[in-house]
N, CA, C and O atoms as a DFTB+ gen file, in Angstrom:
680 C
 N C O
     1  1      27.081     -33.297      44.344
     2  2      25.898     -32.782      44.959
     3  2      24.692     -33.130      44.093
     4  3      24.713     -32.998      42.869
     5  1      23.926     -33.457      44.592
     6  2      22.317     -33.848      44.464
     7  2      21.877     -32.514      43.843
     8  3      21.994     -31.574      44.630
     9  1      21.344     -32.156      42.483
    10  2      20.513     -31.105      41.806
    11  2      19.308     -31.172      41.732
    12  3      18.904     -31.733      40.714
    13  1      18.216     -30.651      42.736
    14  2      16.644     -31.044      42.240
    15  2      15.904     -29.414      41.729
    16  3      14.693     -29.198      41.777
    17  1      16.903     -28.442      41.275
    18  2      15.947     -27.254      40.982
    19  2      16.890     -27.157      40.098
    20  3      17.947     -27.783      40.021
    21  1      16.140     -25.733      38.933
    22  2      16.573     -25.154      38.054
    23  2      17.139     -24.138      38.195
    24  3      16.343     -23.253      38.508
    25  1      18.707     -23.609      38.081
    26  2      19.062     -22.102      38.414
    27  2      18.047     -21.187      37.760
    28  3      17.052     -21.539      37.127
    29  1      18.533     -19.736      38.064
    30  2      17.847     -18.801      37.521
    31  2      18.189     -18.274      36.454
    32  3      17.554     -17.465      35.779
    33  1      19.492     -18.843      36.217
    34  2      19.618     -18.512      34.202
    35  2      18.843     -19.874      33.974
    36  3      17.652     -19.564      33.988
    37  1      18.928     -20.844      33.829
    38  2      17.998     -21.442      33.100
    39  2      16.495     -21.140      33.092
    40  3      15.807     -21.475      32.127
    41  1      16.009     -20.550      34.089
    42  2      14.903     -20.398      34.170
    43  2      14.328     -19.011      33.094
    44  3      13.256     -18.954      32.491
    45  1      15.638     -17.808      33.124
    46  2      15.265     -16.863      32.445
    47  2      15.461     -17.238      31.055
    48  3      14.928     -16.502      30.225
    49  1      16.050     -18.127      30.686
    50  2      16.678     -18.298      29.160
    51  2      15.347     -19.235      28.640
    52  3      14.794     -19.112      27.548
    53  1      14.957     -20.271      29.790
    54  2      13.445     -20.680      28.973
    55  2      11.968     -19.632      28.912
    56  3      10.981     -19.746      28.186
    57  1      12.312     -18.496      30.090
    58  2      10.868     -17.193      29.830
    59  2      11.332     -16.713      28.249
    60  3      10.544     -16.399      27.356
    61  1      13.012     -16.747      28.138
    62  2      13.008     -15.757      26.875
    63  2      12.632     -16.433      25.664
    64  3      12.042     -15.866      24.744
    65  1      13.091     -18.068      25.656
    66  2      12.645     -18.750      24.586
    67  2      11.251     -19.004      24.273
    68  3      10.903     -19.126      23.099
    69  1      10.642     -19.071      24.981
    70  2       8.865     -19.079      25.485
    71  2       8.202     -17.657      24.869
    72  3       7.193     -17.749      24.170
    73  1       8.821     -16.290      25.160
    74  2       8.465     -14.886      24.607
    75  2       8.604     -15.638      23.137
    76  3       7.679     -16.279      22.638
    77  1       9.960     -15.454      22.497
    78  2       9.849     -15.375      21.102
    79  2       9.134     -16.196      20.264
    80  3       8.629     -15.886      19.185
    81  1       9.116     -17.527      20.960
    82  2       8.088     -18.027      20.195
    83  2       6.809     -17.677      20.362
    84  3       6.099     -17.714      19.357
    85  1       6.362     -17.365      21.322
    86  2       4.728     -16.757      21.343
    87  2       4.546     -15.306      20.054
    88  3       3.623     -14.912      19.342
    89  1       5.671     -14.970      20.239
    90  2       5.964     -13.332      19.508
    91  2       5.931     -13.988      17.734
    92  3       5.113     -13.538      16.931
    93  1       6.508     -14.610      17.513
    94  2       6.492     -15.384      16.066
    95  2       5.882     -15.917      15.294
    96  3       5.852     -15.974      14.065
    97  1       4.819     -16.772      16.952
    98  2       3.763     -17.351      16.401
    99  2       2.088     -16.793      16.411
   100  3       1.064     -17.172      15.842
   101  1       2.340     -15.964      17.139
   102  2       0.713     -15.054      17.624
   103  2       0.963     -13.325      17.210
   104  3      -0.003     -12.563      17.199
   105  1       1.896     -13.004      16.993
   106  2       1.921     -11.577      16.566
   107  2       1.305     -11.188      15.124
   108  3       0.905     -10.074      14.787
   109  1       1.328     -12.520      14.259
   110  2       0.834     -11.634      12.962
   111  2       1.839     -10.829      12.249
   112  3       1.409     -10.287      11.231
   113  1       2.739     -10.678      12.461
   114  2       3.876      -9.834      11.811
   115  2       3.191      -8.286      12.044
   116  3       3.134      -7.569      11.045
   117  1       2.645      -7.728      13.396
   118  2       1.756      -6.285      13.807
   119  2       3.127      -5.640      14.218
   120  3       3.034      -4.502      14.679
   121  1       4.418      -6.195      14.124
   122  2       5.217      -5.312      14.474
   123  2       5.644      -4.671      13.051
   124  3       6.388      -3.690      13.071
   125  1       5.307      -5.065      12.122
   126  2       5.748      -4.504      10.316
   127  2       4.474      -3.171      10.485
   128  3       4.583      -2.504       9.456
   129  1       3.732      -2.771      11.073
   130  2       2.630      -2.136      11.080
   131  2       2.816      -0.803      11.362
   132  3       2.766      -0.490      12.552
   133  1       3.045       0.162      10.445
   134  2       3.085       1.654      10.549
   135  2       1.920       2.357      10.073
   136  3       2.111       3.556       9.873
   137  1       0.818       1.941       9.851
   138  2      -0.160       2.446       9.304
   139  2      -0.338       4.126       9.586
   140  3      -0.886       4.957       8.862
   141  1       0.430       4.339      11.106
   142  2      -0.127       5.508      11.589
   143  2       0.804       7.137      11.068
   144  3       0.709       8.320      11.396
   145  1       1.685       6.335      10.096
   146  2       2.422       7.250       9.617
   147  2       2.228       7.488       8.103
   148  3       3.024       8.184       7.473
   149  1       1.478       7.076       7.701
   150  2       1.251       6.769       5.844
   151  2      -0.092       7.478       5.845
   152  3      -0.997       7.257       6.649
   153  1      -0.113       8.227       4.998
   154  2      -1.382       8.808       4.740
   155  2      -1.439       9.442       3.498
   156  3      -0.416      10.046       3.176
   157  1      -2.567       9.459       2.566
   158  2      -2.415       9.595       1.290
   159  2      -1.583      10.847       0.952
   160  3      -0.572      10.601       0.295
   161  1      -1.796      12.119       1.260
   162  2      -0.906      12.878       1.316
   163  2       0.859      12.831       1.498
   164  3       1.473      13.879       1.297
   165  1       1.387      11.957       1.765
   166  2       2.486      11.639       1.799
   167  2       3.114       9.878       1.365
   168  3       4.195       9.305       1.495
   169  1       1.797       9.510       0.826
   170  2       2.240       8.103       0.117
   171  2       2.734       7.623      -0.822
   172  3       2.894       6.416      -1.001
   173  1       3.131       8.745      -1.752
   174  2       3.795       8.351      -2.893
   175  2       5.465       8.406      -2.595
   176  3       6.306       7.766      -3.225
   177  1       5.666       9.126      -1.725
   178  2       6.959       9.634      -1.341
   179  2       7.562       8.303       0.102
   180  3       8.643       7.737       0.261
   181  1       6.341       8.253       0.840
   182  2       6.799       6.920       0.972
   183  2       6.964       5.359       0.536
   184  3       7.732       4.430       0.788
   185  1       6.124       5.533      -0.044
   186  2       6.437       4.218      -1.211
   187  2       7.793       4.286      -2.180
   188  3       8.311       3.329      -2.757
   189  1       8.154       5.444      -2.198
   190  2       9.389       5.675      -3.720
   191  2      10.979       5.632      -1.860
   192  3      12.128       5.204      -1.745
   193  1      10.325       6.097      -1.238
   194  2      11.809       6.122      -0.339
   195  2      11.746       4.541      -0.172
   196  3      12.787       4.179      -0.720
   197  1      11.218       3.622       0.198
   198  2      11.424       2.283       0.049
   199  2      12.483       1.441      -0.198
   200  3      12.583       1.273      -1.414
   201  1      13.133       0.972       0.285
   202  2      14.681       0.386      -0.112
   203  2      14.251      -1.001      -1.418
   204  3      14.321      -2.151      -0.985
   205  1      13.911      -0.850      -2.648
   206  2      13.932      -2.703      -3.079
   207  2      14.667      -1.844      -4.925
   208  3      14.727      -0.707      -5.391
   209  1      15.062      -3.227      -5.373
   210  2      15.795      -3.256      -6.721
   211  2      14.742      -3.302      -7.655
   212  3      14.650      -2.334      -8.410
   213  1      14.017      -4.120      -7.755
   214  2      12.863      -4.327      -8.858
   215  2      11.972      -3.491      -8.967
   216  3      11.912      -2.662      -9.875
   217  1      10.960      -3.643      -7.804
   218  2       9.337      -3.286      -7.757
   219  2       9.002      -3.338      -6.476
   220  3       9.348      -4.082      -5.558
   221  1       8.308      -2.477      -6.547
   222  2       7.133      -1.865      -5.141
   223  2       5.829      -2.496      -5.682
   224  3       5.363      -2.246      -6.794
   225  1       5.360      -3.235      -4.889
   226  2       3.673      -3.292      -4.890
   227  2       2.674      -2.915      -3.631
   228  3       2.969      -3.197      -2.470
   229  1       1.499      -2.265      -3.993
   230  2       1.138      -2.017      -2.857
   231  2      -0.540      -2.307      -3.246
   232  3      -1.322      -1.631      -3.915
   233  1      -0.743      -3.783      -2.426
   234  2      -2.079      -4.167      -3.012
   235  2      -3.105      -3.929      -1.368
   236  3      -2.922      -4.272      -0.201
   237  1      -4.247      -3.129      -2.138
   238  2      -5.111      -2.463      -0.850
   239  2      -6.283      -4.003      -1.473
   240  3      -6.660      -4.349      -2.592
   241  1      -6.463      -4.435      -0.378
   242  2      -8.162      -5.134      -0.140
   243  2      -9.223      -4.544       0.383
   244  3      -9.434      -3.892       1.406
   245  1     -10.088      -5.037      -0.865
   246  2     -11.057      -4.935      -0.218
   247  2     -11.846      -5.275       1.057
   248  3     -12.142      -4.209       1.595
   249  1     -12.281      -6.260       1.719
   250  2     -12.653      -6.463       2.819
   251  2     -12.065      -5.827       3.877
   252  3     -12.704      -4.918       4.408
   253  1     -11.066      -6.090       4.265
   254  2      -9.901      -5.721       5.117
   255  2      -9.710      -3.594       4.655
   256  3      -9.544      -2.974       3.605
   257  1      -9.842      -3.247       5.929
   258  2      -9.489      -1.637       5.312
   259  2      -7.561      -1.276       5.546
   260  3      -6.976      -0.473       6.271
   261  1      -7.029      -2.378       4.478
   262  2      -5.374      -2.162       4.795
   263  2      -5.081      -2.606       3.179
   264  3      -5.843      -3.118       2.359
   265  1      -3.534      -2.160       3.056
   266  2      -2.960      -2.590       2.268
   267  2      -1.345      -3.081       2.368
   268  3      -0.518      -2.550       3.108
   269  1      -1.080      -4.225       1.446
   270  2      -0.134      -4.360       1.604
   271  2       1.381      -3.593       1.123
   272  3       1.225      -2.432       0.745
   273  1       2.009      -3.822       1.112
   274  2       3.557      -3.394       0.636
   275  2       4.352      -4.666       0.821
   276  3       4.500      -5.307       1.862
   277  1       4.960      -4.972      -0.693
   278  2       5.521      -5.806      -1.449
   279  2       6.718      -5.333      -2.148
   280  3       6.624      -4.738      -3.221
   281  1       8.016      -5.614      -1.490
   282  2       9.039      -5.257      -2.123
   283  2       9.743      -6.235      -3.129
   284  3      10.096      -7.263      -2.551
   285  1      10.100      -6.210      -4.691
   286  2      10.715      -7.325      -4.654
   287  2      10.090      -8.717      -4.128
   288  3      10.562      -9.579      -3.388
   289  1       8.454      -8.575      -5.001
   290  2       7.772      -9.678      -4.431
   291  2       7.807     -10.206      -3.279
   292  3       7.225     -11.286      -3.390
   293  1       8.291     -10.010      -1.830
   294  2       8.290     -10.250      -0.759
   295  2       7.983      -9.357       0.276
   296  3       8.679      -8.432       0.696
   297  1       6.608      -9.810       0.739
   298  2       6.153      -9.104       1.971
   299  2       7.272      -7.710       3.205
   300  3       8.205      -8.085       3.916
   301  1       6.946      -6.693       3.138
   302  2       7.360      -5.866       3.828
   303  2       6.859      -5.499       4.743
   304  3       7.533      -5.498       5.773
   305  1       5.070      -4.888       4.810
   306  2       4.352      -4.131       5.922
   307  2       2.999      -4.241       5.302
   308  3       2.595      -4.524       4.174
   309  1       2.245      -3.803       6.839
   310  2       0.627      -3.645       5.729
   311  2       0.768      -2.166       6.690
   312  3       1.494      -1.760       7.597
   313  1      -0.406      -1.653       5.880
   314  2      -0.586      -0.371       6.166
   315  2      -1.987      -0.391       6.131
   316  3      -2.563      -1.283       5.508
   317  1      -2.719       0.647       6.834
   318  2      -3.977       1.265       6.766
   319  2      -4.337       1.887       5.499
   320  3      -3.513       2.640       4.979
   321  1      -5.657       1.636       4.831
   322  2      -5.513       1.957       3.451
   323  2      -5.562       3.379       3.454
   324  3      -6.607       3.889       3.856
   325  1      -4.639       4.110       3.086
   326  2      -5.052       5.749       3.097
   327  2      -6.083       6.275       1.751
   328  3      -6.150       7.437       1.349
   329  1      -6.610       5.458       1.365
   330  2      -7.441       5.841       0.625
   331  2      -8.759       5.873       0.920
   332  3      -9.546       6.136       0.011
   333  1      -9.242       5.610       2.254
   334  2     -10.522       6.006       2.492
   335  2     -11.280       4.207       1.893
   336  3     -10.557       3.260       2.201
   337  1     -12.352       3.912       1.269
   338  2     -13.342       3.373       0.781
   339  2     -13.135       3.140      -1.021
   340  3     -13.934       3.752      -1.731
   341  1     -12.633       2.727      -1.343
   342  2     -12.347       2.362      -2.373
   343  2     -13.606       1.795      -3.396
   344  3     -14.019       0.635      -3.365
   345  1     -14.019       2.651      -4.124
   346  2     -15.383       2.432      -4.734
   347  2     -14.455       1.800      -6.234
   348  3     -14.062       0.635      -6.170
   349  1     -14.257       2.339      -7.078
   350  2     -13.926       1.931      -8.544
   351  2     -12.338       2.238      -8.777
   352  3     -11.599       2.753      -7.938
   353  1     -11.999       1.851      -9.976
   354  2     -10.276       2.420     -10.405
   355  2     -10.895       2.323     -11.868
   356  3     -11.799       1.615     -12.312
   357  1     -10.020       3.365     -12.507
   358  2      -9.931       3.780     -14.152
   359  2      -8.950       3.840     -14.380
   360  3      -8.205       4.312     -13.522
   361  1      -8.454       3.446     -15.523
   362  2      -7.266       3.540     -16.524
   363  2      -7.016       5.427     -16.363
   364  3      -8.137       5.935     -16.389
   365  1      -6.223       6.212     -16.256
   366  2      -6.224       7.532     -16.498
   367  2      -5.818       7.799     -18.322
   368  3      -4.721       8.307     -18.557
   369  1      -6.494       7.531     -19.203
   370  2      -6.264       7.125     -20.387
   371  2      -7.234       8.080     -21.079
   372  3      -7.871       9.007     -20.579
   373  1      -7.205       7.656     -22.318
   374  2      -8.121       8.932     -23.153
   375  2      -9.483       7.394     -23.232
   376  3     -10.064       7.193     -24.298
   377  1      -9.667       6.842     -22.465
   378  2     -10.846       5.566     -22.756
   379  2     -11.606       5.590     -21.453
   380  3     -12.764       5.184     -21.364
   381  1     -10.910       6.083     -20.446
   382  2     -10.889       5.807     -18.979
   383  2     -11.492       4.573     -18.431
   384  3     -12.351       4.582     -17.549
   385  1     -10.866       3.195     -19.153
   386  2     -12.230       1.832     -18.754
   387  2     -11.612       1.622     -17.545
   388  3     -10.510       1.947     -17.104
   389  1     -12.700       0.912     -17.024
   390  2     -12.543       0.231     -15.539
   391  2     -11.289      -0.762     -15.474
   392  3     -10.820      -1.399     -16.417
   393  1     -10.816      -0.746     -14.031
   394  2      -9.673      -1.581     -14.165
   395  2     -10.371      -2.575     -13.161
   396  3     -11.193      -2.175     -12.337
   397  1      -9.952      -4.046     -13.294
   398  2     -10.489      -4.959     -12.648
   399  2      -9.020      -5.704     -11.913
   400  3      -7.932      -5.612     -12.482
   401  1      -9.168      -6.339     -10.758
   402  2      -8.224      -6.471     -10.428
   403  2      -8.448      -8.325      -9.813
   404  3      -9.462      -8.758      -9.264
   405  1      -6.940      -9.264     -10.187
   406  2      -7.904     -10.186      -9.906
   407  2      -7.656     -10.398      -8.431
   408  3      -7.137      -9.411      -7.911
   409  1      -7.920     -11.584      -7.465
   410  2      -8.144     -11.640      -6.093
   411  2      -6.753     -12.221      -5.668
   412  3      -6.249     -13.184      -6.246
   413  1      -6.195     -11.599      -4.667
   414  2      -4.811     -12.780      -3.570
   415  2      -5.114     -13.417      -3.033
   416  3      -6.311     -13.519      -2.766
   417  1      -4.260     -14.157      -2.599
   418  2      -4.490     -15.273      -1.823
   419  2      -3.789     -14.903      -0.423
   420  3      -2.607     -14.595      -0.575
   421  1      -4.094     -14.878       0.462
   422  2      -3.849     -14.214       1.966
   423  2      -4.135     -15.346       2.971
   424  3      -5.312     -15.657       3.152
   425  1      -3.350     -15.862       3.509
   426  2      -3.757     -17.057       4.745
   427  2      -4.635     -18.048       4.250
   428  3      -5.781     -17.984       4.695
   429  1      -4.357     -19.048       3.351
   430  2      -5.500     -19.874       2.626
   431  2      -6.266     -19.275       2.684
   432  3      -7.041     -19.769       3.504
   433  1      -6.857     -17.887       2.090
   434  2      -8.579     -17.392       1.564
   435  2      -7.955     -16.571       0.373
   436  3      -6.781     -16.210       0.278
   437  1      -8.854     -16.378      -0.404
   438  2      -8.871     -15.590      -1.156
   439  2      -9.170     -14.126      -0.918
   440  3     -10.328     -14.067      -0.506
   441  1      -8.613     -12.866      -0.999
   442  2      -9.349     -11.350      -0.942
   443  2      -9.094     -10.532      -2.287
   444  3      -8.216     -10.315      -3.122
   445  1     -10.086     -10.294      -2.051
   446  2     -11.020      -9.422      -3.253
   447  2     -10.005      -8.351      -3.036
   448  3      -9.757      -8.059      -1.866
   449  1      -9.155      -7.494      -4.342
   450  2      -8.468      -6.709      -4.448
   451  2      -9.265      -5.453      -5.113
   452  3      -9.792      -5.552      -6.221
   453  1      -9.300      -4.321      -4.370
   454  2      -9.690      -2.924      -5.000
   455  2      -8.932      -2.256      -5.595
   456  3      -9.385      -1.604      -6.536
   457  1      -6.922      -2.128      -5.145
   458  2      -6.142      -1.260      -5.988
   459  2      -4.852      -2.333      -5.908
   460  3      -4.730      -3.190      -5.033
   461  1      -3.993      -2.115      -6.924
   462  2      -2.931      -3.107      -7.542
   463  2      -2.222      -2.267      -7.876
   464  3      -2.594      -1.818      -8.961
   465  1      -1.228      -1.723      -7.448
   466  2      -0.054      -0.646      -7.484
   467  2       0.982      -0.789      -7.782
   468  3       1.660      -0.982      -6.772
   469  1       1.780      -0.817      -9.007
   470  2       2.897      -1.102      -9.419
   471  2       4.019      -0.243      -9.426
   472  3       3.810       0.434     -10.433
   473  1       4.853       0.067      -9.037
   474  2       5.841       0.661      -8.864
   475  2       7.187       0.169      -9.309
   476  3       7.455      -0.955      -8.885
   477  1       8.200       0.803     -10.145
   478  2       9.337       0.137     -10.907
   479  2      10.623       1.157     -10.319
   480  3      10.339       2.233      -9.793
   481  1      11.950       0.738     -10.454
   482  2      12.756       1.385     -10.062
   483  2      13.350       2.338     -10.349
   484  3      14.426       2.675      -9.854
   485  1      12.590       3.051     -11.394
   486  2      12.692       4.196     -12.144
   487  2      11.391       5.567     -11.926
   488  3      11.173       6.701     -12.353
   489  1      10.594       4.254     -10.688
   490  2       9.832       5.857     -10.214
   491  2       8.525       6.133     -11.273
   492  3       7.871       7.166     -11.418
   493  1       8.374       4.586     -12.075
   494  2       7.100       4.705     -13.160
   495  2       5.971       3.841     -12.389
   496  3       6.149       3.014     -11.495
   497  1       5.004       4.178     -12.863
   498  2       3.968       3.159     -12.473
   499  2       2.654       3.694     -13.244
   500  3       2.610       4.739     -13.894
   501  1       1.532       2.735     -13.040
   502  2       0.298       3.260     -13.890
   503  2      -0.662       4.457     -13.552
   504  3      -1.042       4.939     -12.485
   505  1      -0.857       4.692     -14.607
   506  2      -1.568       6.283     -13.481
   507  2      -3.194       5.854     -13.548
   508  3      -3.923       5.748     -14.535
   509  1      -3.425       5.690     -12.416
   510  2      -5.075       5.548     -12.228
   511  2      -5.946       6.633     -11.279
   512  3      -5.394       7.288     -10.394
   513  1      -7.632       6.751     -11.635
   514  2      -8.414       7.157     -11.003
   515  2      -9.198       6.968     -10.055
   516  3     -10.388       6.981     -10.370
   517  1      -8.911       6.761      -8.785
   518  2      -9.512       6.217      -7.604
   519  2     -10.756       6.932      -7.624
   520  3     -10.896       8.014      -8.195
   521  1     -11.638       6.339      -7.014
   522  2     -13.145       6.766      -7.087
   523  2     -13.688       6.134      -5.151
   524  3     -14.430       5.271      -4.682
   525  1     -13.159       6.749      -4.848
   526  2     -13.949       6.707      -3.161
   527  2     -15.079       7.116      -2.659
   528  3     -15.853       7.693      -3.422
   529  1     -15.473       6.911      -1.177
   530  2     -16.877       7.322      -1.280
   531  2     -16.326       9.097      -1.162
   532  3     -17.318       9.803      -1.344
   533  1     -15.480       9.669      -0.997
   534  2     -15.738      11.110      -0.422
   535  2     -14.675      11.783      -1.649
   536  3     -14.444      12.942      -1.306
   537  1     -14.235      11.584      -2.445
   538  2     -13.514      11.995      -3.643
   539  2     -12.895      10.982      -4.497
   540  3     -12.934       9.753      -4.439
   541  1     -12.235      11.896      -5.412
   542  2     -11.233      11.069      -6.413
   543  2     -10.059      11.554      -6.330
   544  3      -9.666      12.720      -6.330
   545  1      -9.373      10.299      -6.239
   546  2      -7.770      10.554      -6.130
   547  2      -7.247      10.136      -7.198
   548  3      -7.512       8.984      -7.541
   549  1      -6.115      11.181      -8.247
   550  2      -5.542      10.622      -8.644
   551  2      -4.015      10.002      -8.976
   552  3      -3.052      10.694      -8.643
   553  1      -3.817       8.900      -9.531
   554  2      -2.520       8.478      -9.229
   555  2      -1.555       8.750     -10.422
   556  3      -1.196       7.740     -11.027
   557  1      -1.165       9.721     -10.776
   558  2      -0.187      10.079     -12.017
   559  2       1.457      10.263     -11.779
   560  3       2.067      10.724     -10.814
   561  1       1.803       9.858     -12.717
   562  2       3.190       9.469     -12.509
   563  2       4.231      10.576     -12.897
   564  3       5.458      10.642     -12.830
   565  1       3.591      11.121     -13.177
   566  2       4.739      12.879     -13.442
   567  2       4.596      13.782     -12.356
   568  3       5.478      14.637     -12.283
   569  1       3.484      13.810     -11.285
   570  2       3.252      13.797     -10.429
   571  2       4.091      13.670      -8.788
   572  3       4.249      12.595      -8.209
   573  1       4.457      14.742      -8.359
   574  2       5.060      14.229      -7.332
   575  2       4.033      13.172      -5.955
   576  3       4.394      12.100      -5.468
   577  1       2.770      13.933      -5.649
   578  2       1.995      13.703      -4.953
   579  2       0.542      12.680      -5.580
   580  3       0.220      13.096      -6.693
   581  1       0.007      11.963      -5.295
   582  2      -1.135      11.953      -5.035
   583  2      -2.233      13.041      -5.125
   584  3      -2.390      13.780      -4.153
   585  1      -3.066      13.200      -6.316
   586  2      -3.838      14.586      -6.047
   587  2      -5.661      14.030      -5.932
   588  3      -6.305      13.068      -6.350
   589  1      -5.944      15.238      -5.141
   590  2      -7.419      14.425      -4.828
   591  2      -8.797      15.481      -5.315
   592  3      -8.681      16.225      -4.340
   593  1      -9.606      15.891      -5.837
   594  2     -10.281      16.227      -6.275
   595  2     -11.708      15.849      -6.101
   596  3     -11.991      14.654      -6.028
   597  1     -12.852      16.977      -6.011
   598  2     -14.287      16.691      -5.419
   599  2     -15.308      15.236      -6.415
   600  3     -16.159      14.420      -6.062
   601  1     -14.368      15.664      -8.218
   602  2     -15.397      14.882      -8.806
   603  2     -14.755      15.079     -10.069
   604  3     -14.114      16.108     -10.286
   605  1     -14.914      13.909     -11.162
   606  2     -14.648      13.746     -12.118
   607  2     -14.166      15.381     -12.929
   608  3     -13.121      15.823     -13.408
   609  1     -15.142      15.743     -12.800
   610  2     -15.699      17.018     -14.200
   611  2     -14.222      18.083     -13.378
   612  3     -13.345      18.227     -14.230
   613  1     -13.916      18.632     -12.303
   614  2     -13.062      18.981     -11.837
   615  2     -11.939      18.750     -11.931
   616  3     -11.108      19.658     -11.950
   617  1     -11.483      16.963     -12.049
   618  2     -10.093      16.957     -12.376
   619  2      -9.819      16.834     -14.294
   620  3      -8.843      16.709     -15.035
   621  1     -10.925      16.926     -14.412
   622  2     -10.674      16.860     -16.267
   623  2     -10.577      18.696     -16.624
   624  3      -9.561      19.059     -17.219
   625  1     -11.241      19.380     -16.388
   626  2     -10.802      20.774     -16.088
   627  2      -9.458      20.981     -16.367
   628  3      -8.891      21.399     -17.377
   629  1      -8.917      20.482     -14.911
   630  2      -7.447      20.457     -14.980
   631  2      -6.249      20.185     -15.664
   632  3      -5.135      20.639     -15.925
   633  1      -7.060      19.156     -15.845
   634  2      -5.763      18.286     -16.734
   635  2      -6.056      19.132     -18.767
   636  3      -5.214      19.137     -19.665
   637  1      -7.041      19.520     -18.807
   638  2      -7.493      19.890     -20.015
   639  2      -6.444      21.589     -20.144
   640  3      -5.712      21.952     -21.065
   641  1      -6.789      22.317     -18.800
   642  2      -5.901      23.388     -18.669
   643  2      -4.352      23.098     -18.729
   644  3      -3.551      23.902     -19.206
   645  1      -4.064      22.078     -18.288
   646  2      -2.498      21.558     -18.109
   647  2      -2.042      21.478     -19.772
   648  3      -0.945      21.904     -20.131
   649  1      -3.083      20.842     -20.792
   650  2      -2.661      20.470     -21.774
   651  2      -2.592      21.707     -22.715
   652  3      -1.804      21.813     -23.655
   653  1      -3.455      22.566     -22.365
   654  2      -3.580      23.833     -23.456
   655  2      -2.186      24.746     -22.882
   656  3      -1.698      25.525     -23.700
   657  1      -1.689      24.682     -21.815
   658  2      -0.548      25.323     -20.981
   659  2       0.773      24.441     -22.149
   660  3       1.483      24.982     -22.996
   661  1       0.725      23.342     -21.861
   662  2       2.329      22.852     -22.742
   663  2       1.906      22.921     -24.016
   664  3       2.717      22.462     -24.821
   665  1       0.666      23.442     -24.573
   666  2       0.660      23.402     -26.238
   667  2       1.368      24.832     -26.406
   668  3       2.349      25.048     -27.117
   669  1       0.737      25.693     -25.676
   670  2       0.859      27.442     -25.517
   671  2       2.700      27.106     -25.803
   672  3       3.497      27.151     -26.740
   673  1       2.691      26.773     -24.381
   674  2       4.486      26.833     -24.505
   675  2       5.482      26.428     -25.518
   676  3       6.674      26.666     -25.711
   677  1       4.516      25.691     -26.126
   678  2       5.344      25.150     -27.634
   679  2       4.741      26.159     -28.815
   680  3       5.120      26.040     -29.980
């Protein structure tokens, strides 16, 4: 017999091959995208539940209001930056200098990096002072949470009371 049409499995098996590649090539990887569940209040705890062996990174850009997540040096998700506006970062140190961060490389361009988040498999990482437009957050590693505070002079208070508390106790 003479064939001049295409059945209808072939026809559905080329719509499906046609989807995935459009999906692969035009999606952006927006299906890695949970932004709507991460929020500073619960970001340290999702970053540490994270499945990787080495290291967590979680680099927020500037331009762009997202950040990434880097497991084991390889791309995982971006997220919405839950940090609001990212004005400065400080060492949480007895010096408190500015931390400078240098730029990624993202789709042949370069972006300007505001926070550089290191995370190790032991649950350590650097403790820094976020400086946003509407508070300061800070990132300490004894710390279960993320804590956020109106202004400098407020979280030094604290931490000054914290220290006269474990001298007392000793």
């Amino acid at each position: 017999m003479n064939k001049k049409a295409f059945t209808l499995t072939e026809l559905i098996i080329v719509i499906i091959l046609v989807s995935v590649i459009y999906l692969l090539a035009f999606s952006n990887f927006s299906f890695f995208n949970t932004s709507s569940k991460v929020k500073l209040e619960n970001l340290k705890s999702y970053l540490k539940n994270q499945k990787f062996e080495n290291n967590l990174k979680l680099i927020c850009l500037q331009r762009e209001n997202e950040c990434l997540i880097l497991l084991d040096n390889e791309y995982s998700e971006k997220i919405k930056n839950p940090f609001n506006k990212i004005r400065t970062v400080y060492n949480d140190d007895k010096d408190r200098k500015r931390v400078y961060f240098d730029d990624l490389k993202v789709n042949d361009m370069y972006e300007r990096v505001s926070l550089f988040f290191y995370l190790n498999n032991k649950g350590q990482h650097s403790n820094y002072i976020i400086e946003t437009n509407n508070n300061l957050v800070v990132l300490d590693s004894l710390e279960e949470t993320f804590k956020t505070y109106d202004n400098l002079s407020k979280y030094l208070q604290e931490k000054e009371k914290n220290i006269i508390e474990v001298k007392d106790a000793f």
